[in-house]
N, C-alpha and C positions, 0 to 999 in steps of 0.2 A: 446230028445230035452229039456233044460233047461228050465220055464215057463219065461214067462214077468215080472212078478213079482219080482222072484227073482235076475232077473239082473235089476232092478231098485234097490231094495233094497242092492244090493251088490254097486252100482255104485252109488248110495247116498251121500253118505261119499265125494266122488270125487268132486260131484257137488254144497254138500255143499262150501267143500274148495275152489275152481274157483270162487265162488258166492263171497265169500271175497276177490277178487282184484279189488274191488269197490271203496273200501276204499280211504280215501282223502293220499296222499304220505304225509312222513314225512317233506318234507321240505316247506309244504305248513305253513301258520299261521294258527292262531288256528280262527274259525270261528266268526264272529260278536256278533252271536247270545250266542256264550260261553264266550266271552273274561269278561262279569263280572260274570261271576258265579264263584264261591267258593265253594268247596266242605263242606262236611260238617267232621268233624272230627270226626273217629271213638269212641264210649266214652269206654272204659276198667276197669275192676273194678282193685281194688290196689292187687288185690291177683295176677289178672290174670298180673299186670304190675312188680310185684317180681319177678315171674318166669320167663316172657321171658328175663328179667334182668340180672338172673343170668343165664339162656341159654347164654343169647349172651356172657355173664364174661365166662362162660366152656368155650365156641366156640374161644374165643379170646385168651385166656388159652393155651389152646391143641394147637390151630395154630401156636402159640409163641413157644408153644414148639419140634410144629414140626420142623418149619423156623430154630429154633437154633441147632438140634439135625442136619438137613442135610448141616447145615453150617458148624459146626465143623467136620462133615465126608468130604466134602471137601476139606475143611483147613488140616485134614490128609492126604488127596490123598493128595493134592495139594505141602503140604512139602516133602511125599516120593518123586513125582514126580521132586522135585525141588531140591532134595537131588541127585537121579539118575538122573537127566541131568545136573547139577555143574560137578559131576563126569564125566559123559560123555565130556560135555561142556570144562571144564581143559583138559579132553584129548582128546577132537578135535583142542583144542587151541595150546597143546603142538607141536601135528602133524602138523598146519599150521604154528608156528613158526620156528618148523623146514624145513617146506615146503620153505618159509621166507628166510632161512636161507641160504639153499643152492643155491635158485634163484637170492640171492643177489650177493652171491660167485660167478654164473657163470657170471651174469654182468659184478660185479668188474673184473672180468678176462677180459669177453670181450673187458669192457672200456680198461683198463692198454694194453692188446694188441691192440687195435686201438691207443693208444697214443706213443705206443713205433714204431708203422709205421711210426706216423703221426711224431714224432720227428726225425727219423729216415731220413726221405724226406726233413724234416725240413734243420738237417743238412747239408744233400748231397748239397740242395738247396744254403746255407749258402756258404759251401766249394765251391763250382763252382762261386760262385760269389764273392767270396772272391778272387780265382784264375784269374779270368776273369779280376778284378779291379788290382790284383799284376803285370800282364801282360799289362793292359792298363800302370800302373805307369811304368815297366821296360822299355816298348817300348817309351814311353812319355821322360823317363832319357836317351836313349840311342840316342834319335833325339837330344835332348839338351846337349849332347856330344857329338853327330857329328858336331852339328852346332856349338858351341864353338871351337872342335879340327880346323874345317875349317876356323873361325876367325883367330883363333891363326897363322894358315899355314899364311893367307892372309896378315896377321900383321907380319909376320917374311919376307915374301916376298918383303913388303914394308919398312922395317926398314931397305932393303941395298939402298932404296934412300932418306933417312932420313938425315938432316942435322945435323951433330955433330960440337963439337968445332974442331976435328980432320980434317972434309972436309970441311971446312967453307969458309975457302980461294981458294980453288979448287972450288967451287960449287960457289961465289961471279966469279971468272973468266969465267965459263961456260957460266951463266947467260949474262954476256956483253957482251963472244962472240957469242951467240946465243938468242937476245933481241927476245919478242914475243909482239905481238901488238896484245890487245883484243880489239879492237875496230873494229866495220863494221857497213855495211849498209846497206840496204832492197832498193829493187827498186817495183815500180808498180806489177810487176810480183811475189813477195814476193823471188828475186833470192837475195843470201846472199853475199858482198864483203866485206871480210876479210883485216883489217890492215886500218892503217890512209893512208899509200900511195902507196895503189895499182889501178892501173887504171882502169876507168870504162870503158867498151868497149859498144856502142849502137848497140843492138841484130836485130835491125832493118835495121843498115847501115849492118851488118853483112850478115844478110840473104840477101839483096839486090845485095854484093857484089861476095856473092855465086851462087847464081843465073846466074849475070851476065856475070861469068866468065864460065861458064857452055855453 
């Protein structure tokens, strides 16, 4: 069995350090009782303030010349690397121009073959309507030749009772012996009596005398 002793002593150390999370946090301010205190400045003698002088000139030294020795090892990776990927680079460029290239090709096919359908419908479209309207105009000129050819008939029909210098005195004797009277009259009834002297008959003694003879 361990003694007591030695596990205090072993666990010392521990409880020192927990004993330190007493401490005031950093984002506290600084206490009342400190805010004017002034430290005091350490005094150094001019020997001891040469050397750490030129320590720190070594230190700043060597570091500078670290900084610059792994800067320029960089700067070498950095161009081989930039050497082999230009290379690379131009020729993944070439490849996707090419890529580019042919993709463009099957477009342009594809477009030019959708335009030579679409022209092609275009046409058809054209021609049938162009046909459609030819047919409208032929059948339009073939009614306005019939209707003309039938004026014409109707006009030749009537030009054998058209008056010439030829039938002029035949057609003045017709006339007188067959005089036409445009004159009539309307009665209540809206019945029409034709000529200046033809007799009006009353429809009333008429029916009266039909009746009565009945």
């Amino acid at each position: 069995m361990i003694p007591k002793n030695v596990l205090l002593k072993r666990v010392s150390p521990l409880i020192t350090q927990i004993a330190e999370a007493h401490r005031k946090p950093r984002w506290e301010p600084v206490a009342k009782s400190k805010i004017y205190r002034i430290p005091k400045r350490p005094e150094i003698s001019e020997e001891e303030r040469l050397e750490l002088l030129r320590i720190n000139n070594n230190y700043k030294t060597q570091m500078r010349a670290i900084r610059r020795f792994y800067h320029e090892e960089m700067m070498r990776e950095l161009s081989s690397l930039k050497s082999a990927s230009s290379e690379m680079s131009q020729k993944l460029e070439a490849e996707e121009w090419e890529k580019c290239l042919h993709l463009n090709e099957k477009w342009n096919k594809e477009v030019a073959a959708e335009r030579e359908q679409r022209r092609k419908i275009e046409l058809d479209t054209m021609e049938e309507y162009t046909l459609k309207r030819i047919e409208a105009k032929d059948k339009e000129m073939r009614e306005k030749i019939e209707k003309a050819s039938a004026e014409i008939r109707l006009q030749k029909e009537l030009s054998a009772t058209f008056i010439t210098p030829e039938n002029l005195e035949a057609a003045i004797d017709t006339a007188l012996a067959n005089p036409i009277d445009y004159n009539f009259a309307i009665d209540l009834k809206g019945n029409h009596f034709y000529g200046r002297d033809t007799p009006v008959v009353n429809q009333d003694r008429k029916d009266n005398a039909i009746n009565t003879n009945t």
